[in-house]
BAFI-3210 file (N, C-alpha, C; in Angstrom, 3 decimals, decimal comma, padded with zeros to 6 digits):
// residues 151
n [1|2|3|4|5|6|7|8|9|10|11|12|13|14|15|16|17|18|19|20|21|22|23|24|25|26|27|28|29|30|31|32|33|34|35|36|37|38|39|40|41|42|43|44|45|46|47|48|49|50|51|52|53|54|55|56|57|58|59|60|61|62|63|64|65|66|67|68|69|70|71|72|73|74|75|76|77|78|79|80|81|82|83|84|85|86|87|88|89|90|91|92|93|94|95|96|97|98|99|100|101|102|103|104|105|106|107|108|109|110|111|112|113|114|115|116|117|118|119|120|121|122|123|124|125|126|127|128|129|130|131|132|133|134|135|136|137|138|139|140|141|142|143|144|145|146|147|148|149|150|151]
n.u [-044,670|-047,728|-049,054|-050,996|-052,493|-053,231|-054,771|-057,250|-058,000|-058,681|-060,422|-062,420|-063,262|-064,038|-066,538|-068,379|-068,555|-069,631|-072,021|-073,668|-075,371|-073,997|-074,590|-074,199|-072,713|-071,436|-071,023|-069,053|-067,023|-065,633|-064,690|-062,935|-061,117|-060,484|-059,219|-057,183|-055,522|-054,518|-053,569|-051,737|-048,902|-048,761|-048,056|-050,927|-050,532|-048,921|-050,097|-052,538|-051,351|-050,510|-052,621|-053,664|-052,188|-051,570|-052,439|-056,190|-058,018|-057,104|-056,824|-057,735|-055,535|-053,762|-053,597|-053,160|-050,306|-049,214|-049,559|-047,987|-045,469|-044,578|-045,031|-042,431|-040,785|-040,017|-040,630|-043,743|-043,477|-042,116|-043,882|-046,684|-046,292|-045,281|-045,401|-042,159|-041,381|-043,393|-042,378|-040,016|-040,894|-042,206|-040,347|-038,456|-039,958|-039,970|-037,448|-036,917|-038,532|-037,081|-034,792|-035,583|-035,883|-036,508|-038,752|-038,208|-035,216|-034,185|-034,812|-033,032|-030,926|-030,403|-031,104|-033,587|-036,692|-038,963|-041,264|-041,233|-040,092|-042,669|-044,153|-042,628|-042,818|-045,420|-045,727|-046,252|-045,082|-043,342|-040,569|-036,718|-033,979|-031,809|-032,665|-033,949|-031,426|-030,052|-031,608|-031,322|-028,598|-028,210|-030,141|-028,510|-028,602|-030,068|-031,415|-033,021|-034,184|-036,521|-036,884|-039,326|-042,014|-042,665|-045,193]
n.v [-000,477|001,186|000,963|002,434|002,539|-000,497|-000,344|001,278|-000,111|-002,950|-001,987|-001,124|-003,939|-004,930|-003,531|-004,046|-006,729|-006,309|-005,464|-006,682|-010,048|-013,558|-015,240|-014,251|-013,449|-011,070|-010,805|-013,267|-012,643|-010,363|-011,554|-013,824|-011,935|-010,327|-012,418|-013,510|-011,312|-010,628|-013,285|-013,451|-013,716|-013,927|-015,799|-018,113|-019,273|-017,369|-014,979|-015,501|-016,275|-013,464|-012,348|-013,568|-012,480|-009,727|-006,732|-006,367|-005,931|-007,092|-004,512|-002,729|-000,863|-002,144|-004,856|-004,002|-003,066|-005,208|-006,533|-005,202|-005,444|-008,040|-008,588|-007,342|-008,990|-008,895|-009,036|-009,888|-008,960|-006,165|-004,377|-004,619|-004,374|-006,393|-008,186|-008,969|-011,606|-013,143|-012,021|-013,057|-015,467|-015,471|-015,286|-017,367|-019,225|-018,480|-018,178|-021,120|-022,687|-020,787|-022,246|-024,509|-026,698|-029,173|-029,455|-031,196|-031,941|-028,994|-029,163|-031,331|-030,070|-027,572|-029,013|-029,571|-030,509|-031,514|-030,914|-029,023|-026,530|-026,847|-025,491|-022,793|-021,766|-021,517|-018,965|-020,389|-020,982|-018,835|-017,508|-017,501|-015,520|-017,293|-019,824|-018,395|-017,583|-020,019|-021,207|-019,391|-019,194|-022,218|-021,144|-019,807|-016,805|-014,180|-011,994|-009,034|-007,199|-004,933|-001,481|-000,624|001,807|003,385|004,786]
n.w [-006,339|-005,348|-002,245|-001,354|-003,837|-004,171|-001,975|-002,413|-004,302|-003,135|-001,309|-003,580|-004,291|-001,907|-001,280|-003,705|-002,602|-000,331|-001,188|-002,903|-003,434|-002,166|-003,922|-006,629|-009,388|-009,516|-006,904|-006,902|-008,532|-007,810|-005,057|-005,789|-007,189|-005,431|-003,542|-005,436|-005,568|-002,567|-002,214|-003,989|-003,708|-000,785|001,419|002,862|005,328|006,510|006,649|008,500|010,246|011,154|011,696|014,231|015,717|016,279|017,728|017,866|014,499|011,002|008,758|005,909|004,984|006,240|005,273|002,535|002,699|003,469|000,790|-000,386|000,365|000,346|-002,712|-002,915|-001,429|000,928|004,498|006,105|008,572|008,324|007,677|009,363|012,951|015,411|018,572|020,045|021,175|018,858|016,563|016,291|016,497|013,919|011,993|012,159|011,836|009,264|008,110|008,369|006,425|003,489|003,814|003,521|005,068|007,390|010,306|011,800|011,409|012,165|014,872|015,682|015,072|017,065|019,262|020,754|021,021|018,424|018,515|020,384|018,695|016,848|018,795|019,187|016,539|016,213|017,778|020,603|022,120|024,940|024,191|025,255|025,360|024,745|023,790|021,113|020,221|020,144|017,729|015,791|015,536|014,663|011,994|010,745|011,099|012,094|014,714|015,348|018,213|018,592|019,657|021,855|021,728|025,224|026,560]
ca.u [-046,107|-047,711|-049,774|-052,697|-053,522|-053,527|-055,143|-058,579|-058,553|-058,994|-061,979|-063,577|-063,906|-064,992|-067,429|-068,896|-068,823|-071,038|-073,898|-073,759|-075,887|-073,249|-074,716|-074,011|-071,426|-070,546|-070,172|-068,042|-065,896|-065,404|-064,056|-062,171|-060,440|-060,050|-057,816|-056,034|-054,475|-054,092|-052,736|-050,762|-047,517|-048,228|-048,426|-052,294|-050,520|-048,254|-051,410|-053,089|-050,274|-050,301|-054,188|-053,643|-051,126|-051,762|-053,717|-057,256|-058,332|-056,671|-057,906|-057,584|-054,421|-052,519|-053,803|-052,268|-049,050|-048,314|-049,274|-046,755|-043,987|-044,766|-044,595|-041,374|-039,685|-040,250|-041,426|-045,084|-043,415|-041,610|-045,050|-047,389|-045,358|-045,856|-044,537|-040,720|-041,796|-044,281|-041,840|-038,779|-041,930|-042,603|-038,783|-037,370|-040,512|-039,830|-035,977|-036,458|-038,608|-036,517|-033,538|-035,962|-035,327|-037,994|-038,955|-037,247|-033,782|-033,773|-034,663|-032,073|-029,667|-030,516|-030,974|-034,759|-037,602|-040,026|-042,540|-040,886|-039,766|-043,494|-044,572|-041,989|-043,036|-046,945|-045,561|-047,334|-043,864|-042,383|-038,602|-035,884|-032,867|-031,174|-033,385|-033,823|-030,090|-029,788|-032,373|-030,817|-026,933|-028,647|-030,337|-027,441|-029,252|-029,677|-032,685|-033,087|-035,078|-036,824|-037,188|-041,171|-042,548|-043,295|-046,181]
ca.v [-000,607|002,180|000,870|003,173|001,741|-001,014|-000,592|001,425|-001,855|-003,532|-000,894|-000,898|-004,991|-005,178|-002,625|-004,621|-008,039|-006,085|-004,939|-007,890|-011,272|-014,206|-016,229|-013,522|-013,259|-009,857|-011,234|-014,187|-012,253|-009,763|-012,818|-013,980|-011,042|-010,361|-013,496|-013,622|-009,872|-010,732|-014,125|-013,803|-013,625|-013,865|-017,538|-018,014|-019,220|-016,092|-014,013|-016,023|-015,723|-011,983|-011,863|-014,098|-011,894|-008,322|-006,081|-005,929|-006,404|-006,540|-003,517|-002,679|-000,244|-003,206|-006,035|-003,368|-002,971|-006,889|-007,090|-004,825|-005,818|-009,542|-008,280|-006,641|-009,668|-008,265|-010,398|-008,873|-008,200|-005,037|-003,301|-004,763|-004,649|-007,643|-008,278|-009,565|-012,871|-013,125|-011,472|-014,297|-016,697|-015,600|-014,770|-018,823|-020,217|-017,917|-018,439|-022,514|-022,716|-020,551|-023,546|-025,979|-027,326|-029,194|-028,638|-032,243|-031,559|-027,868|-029,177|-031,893|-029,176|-026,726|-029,981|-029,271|-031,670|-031,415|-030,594|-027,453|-026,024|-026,679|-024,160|-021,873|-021,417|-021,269|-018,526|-021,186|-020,909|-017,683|-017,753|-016,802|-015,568|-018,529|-020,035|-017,561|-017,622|-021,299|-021,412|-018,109|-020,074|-023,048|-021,152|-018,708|-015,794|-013,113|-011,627|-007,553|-007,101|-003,170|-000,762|-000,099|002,568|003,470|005,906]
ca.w [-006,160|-004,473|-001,406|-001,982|-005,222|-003,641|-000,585|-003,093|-005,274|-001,977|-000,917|-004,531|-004,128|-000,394|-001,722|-004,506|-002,032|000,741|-002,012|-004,048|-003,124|-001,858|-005,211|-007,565|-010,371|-008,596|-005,429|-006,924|-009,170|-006,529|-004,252|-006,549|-007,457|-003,808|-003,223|-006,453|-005,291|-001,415|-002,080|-005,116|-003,389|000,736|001,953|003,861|006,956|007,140|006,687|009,261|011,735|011,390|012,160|015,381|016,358|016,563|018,478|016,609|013,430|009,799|008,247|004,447|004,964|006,995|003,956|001,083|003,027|003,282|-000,770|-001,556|001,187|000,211|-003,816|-003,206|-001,321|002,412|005,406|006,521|010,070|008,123|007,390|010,490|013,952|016,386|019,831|020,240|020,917|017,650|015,528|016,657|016,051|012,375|011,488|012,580|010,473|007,600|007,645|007,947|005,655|002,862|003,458|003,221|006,574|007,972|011,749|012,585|011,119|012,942|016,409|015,974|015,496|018,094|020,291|021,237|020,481|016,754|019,138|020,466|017,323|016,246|019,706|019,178|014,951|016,368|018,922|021,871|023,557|025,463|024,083|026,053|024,190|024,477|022,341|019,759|019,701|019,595|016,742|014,871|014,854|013,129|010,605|010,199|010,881|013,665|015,047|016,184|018,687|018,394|020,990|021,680|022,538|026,027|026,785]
c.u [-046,529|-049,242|-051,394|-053,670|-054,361|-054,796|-057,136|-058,736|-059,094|-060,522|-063,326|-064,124|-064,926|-065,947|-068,794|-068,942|-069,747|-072,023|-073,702|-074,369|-074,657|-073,286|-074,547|-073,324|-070,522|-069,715|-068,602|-066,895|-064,996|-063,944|-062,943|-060,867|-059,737|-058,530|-056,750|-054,864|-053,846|-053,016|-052,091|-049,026|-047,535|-049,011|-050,221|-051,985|-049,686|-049,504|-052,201|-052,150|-050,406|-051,645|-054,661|-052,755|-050,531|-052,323|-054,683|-056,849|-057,502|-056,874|-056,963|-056,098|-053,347|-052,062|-052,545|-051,406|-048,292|-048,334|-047,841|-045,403|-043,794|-044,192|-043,531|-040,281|-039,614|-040,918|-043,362|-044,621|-042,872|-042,548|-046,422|-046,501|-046,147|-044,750|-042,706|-040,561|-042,379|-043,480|-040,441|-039,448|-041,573|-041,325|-038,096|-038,306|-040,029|-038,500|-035,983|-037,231|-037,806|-035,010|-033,980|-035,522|-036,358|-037,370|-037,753|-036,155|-033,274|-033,583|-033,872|-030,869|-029,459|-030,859|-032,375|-035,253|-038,685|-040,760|-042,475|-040,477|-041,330|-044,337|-043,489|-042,533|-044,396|-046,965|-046,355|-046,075|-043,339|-040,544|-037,885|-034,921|-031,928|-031,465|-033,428|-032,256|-029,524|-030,306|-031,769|-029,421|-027,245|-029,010|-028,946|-027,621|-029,432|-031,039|-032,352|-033,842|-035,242|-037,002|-038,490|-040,602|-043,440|-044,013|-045,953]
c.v [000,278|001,129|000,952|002,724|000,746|-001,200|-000,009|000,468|-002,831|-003,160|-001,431|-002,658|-005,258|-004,335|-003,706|-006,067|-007,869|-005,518|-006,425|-009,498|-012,322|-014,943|-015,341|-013,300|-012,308|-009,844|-012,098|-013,681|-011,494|-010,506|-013,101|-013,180|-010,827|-011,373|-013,828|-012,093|-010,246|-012,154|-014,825|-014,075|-013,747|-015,341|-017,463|-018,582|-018,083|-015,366|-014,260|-015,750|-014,464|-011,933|-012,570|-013,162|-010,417|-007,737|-005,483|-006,582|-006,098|-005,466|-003,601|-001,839|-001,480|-004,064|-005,125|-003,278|-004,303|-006,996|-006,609|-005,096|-007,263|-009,128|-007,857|-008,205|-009,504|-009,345|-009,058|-008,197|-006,732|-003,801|-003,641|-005,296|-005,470|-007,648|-009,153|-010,619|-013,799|-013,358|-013,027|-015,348|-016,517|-015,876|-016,320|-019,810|-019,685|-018,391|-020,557|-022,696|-022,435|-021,330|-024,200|-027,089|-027,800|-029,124|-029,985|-032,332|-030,276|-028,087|-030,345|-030,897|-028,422|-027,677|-029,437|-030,552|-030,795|-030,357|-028,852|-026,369|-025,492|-025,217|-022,961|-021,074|-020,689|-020,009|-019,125|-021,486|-019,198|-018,223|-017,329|-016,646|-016,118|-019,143|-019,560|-017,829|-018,659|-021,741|-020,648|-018,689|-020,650|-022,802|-020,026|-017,467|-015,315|-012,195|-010,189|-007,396|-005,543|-002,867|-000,545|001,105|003,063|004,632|006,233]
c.w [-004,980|-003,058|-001,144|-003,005|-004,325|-002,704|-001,540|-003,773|-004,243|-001,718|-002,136|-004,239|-002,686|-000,780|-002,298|-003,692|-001,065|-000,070|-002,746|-002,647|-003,160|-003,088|-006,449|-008,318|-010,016|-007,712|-005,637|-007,696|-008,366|-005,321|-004,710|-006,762|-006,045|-003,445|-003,974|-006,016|-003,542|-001,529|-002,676|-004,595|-001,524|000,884|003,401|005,167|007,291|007,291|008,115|010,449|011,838|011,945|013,568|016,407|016,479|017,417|017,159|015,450|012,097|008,890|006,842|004,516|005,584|005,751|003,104|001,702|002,932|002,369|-000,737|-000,796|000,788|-001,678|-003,980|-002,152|000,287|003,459|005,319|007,490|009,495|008,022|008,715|011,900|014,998|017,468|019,342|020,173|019,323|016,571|015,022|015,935|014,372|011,720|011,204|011,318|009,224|007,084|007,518|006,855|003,902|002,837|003,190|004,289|007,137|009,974|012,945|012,332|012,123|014,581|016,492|016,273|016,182|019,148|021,045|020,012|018,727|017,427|020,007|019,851|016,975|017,252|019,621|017,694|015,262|017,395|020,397|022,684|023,510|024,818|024,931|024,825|023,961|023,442|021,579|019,144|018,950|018,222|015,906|014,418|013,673|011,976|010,340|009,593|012,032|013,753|015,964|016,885|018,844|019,463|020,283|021,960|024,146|026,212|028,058]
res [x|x|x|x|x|x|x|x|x|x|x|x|x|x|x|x|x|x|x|x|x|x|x|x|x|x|x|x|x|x|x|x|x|x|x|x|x|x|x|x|x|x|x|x|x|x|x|x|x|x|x|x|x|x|x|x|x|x|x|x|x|x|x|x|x|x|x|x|x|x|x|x|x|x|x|x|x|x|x|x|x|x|x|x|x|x|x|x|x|x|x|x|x|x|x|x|x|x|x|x|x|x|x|x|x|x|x|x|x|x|x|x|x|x|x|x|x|x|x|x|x|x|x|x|x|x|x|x|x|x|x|x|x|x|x|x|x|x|x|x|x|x|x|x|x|x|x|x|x|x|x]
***
């Protein structure tokens, strides 16, 4: 799935949703269409985490990159880059989730409370890499942290 498509199918609707009246068949098909393509395959709190957690706004080239990284099996962090912290954040929910692990089984096993699991998932805790680590054993999984770029 090429991106681009994507990303003008995106354009032609936001198009047709800013001329079109909010009560309009246009507008609502429009809408419609809109969310059936964005949130055929990416979960609305991953989406939501990514838009808390960037610098700026979602723009239409970011959206078409998560369809098709989300359509192909991909986290979002592979096509929109987020801090170190963020990324740890999204990576520990995504991986407990895909065991099916809820948040009070994981922080039994990494020996942390529900409640810190739940600030670590929401990135509302700084990690150290203790933590990450401790959390990454349990799920039996390993976390890269990228070199930035310094200017």
């Amino acid at each position: 799935m090429d991106y681009k498509l994507v990303e003008k199918k995106l354009a032609e609707l936001n198009y047709i949703i800013s001329i079109s009246e909010p009560d309009s068949d246009a507008f609502q098909d429009a809408s419609q269409k809109m969310d059936e393509i964005l949130f055929e395959n990416i979960n609305i709190r991953e989406f939501s985490f990514i838009g808390k957690h960037i610098d700026g706004e979602i723009t239409l080239e970011m959206e078409a990159k998560m369809i098709v990284a989300a359509a192909e099996g991909k986290p979002l962090t592979a096509v929109v880059p987020l801090s170190a912290n963020d990324e740890a954040a999204y990576k520990i929910r995504r991986a407990r989730i895909a065991q099916n692990i809820s948040q009070v089984e994981l922080a039994q096993k990494a020996g942390m409370t529900q409640s810190q699991i739940a600030k670590v998932e929401n990135a509302q805790m700084n990690l150290t890499l203790d933590v990450v680590q401790r959390i990454m054993s349990v799920l039996g999984d390993t976390f890269l942290i990228k070199p930035i770029e310094i200017a």
